[in-house]
N, C-alpha and C positions, 0 to 999 in steps of 0.2 A: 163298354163303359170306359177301359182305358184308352179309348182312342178319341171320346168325347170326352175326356179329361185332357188328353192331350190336345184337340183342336179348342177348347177352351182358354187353355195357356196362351197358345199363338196368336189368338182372337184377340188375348188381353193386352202382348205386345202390338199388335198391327190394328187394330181399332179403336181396343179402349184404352189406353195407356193412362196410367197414373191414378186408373180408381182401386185397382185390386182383389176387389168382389168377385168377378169374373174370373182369375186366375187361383184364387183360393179356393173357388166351387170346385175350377177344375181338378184340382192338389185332392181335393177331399175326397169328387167320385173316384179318380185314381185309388185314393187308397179303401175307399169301400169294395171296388173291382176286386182288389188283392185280397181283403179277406173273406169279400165271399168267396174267391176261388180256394183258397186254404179252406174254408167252409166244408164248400162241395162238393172239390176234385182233389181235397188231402193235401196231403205236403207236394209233393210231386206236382200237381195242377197248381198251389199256389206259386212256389218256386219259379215256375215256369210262368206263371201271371205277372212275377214280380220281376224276372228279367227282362220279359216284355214290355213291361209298364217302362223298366231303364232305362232298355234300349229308345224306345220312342221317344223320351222325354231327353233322355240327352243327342240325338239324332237331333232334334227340334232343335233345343238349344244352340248346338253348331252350328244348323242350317242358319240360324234366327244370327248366330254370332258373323260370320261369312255373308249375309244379306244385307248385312248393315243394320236392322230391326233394332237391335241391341245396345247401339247409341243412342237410344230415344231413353234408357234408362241412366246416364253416365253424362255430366254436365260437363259442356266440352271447353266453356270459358273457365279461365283461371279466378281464383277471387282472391288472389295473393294482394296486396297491397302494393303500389309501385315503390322500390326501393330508393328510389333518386327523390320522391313524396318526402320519403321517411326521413332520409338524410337532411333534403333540406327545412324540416320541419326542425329537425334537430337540433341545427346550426343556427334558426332558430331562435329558439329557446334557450339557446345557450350565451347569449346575447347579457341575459340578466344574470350570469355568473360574476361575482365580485363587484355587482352595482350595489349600491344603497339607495335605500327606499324610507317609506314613513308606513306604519300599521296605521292601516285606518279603522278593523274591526280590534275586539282586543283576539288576542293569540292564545288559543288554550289548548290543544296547540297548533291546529287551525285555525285561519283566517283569512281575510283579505290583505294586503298590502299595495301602496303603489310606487312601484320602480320606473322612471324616464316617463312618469304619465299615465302609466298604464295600472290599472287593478289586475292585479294576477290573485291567485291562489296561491298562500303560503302554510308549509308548517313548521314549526319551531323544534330545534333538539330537543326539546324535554319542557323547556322553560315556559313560564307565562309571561308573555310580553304584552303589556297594555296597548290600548289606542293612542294612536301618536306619538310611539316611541320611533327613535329611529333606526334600523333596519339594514342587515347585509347579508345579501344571497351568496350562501357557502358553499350548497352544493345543490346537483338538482339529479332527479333520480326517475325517468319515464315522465311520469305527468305533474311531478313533485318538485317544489322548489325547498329548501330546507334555510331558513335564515338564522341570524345570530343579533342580538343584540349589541347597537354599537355602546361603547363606554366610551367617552373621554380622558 
């Protein structure tokens, strides 16, 4: 039983990969193996069933790790974000620091506003700024533009 638990494991990396069924059936008769041997041949027989079952299943595992097999579970693309993207996304965005603009929704303390033409997404320190007031981008903070109302 531990050794069709073990070729079940192996099965599940080199044929079935990615359903799971199959290498959990395996995991389980493994460990039914072990305590029926604790069961029926004592401590002494299961001991000895449960070093066996170790050995085999991390034997596997090496062989599985040294075969190459074991990159079929370990995604070998990066999904980091390119950083020269980010920078110049950045820069940007950061275009609309110290423009002014008009609200076009009112600000409560989101809204819309539009800076050089464009509607962006704003929010305001604190304040309520009606529609149509006019508008200066003070800071911007990730995907956040932060404005202030202009005064005369």
């Amino acid at each position: 039983m531990i050794l069709l638990g073990v070729l079940l494991i192996v099965a599940e990396v080199y044929l079935i990969p990615g359903f799971n069924v199959v290498g959990i059936l395996g995991a389980l008769i493994m460990f039914a193996a072990v305590a029926m041997a604790f069961m029926q041949a004592g401590v002494v027989g299961g001991v000895i069933a449960m070093l066996s079952a170790s050995a085999l299943t991390g034997g596997s595992l090496w062989w599985m790790w040294k075969s190459g097999a074991w990159d079929r579970f370990v995604l070998s693309s990066n999904l980091k974000t390119d950083e020269r993207l980010i920078a110049r996304e950045g820069e940007h965005r950061a275009r609309y620091l110290g423009k002014q603009g008009e609200a076009i929704t009112p600000l409560r303390p989101t809204g819309v506003a539009e800076i050089d033409g464009e509607r962006i997404e704003v929010v305001t320190e604190g304040d309520f700024i009606s529609a149509g007031s006019r508008i200066k981008v003070v800071a911007m903070d990730r995907r956040k533009f932060f404005v202030r109302l202009i005064t005369d």
